[in-house]
KEMAR-895143 format. One line per 8 residues: number of its first residue (from 1); their letters; for each residue z, y, x of C-alpha. Coordinates in nm, 3 decimals. Layout:
<bapas>
NUM = a = Z/Y/X | ...
</bapas>
This chain:
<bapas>
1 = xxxxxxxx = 0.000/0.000/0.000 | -0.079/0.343/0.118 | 0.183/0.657/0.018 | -0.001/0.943/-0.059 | 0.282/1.091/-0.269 | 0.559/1.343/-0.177 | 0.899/1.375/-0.396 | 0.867/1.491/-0.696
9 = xxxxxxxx = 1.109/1.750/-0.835 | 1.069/1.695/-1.238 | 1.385/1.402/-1.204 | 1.730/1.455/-1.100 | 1.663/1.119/-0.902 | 1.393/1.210/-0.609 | 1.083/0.967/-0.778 | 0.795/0.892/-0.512
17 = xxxxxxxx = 0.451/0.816/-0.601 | 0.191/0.571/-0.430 | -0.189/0.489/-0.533 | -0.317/0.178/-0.494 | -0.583/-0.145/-0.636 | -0.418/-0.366/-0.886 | -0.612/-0.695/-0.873 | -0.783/-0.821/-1.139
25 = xxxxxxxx = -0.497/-1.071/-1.330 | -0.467/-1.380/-1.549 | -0.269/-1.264/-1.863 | -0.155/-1.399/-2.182 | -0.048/-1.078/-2.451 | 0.033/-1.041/-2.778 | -0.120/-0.642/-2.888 | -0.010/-0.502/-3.184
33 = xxxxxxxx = 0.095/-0.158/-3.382 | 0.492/-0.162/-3.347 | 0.760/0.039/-3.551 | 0.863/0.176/-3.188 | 0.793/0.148/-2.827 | 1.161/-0.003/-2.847 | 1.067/-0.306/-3.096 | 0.813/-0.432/-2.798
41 = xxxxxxxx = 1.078/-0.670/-2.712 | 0.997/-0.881/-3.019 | 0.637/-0.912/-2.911 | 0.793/-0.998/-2.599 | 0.966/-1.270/-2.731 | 0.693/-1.440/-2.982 | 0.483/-1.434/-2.678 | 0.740/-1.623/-2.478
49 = xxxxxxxx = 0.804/-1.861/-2.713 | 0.459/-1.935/-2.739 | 0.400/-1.995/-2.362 | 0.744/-2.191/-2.345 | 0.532/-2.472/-2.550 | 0.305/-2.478/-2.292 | 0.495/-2.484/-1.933 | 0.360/-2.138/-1.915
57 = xxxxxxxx = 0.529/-1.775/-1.834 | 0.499/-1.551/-1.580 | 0.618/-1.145/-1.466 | 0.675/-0.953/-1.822 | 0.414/-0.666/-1.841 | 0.411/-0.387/-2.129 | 0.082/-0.238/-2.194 | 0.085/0.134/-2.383
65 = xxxxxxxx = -0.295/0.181/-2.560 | -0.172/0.500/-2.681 | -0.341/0.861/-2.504 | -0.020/1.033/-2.520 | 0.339/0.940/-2.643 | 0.406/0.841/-3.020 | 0.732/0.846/-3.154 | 0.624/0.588/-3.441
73 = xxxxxxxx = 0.375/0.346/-3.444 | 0.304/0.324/-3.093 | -0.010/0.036/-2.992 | 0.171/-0.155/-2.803 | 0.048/-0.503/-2.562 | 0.340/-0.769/-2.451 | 0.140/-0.948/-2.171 | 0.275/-1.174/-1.941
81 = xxxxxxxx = 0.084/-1.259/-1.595 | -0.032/-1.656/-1.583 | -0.145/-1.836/-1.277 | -0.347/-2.054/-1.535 | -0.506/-2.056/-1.854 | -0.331/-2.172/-2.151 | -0.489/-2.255/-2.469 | -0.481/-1.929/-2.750
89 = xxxxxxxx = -0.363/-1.937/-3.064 | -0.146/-1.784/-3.363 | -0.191/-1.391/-3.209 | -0.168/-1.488/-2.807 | -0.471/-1.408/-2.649 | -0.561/-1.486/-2.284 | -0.770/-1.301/-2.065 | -0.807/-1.129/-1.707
97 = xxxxxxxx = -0.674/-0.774/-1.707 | -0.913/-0.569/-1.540 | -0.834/-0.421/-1.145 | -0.788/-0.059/-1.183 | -0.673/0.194/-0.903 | -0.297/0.331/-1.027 | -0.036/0.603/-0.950 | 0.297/0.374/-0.924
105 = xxxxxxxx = 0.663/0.444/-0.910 | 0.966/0.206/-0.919 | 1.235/0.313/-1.184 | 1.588/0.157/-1.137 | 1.803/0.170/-1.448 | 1.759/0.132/-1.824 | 1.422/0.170/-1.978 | 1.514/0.397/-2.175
113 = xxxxxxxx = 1.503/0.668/-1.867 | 1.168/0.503/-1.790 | 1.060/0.841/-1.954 | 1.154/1.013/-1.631 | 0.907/0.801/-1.422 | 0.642/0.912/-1.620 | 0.711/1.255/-1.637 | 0.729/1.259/-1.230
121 = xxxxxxxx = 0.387/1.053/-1.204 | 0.199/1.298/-1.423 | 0.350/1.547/-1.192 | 0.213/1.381/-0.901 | -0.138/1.304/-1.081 | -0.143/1.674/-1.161 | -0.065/1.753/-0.785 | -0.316/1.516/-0.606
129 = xxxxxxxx = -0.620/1.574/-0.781 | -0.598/1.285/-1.020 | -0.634/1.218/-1.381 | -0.491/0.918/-1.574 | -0.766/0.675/-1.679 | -0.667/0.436/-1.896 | -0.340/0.259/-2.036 | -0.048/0.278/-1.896
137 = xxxxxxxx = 0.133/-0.062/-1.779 | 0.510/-0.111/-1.687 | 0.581/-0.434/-1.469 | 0.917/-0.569/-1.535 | 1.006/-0.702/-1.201 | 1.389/-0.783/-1.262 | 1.562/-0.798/-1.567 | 1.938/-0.728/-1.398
145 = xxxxxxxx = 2.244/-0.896/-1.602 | 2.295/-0.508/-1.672 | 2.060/-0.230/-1.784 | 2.151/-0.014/-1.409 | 2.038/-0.296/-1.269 | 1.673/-0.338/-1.410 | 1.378/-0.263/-1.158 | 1.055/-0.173/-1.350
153 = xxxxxxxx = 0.714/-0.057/-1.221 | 0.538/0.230/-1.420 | 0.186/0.200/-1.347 | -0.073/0.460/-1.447 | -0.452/0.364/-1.383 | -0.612/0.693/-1.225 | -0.956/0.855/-1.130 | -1.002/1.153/-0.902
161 = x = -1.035/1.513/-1.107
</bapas>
């Protein structure tokens, strides 16, 4: 990975920004209109359940299809990275997420400040000449046994202004 971001001052918590190429990736998702970006966690599980039947699961992955926050109603993906195919059905769908160039942070706490990662990446974007190009994705990488200790990755696919 190559840093090309500085600090940005828009948190209380200094938030740096890299840009990099996501690979292409195997995923299994469940996309649907939700109540609130907070009632993704059901989608979460019904997708989980799902690839618990067959030996599957892999890293969590939300996927926002919205252009600009919604405080109801929110189009909302649950994916969840595979390193095979499993067979669809019911509303999981499998197929490769495409490779996109992204403006990333790491965010360490509860998701609900995840709001403050992507206030400081549009910050950045706005700084370096970029302009986001697509949905937005946030990579759970560790669920901690408390909210402080969650470690998510808010990932904004970008293009140069």
């Amino acid at each position: 990975m190559l840093k090309i971001g500085a600090f940005s001052r828009v948190c209380q918590v200094p938030v740096s920004a890299l840009r990099y190429y996501v690979e292409p990736q195997l995923v299994a998702d469940i996309r649907s209109v939700i109540p609130s970006y907070g009632a993704i966690g059901a989608l979460f599980d019904e997708l989980y359940a799902y690839l618990g039947q067959h030996g599957a699961g892999g890293m969590a992955v939300g996927i926002d299809h919205n252009e600009e926050y919604k405080e109801r109603d929110p189009e909302m993906e649950a994916a969840a990275y595979l390193a095979a195919p499993v067979p669809e059905g019911g509303r999981v769908r499998v197929y490769t997420l495409s490779g996109v160039t992204v403006a990333s942070t790491i965010h360490r706490g509860p998701w609900e400040g995840l709001s403050q990662a992507y206030t400081a990446l549009m910050v950045w974007l706005q700084a370096s000449g970029y302009t986001p190009s697509g949905a937005s994705r946030e990579l759970y990488l560790q669920q901690g046994a408390t909210p402080d200790a969650h470690v998510t990755e808010v990932q904004i696919p970008v293009r140069q202004r």
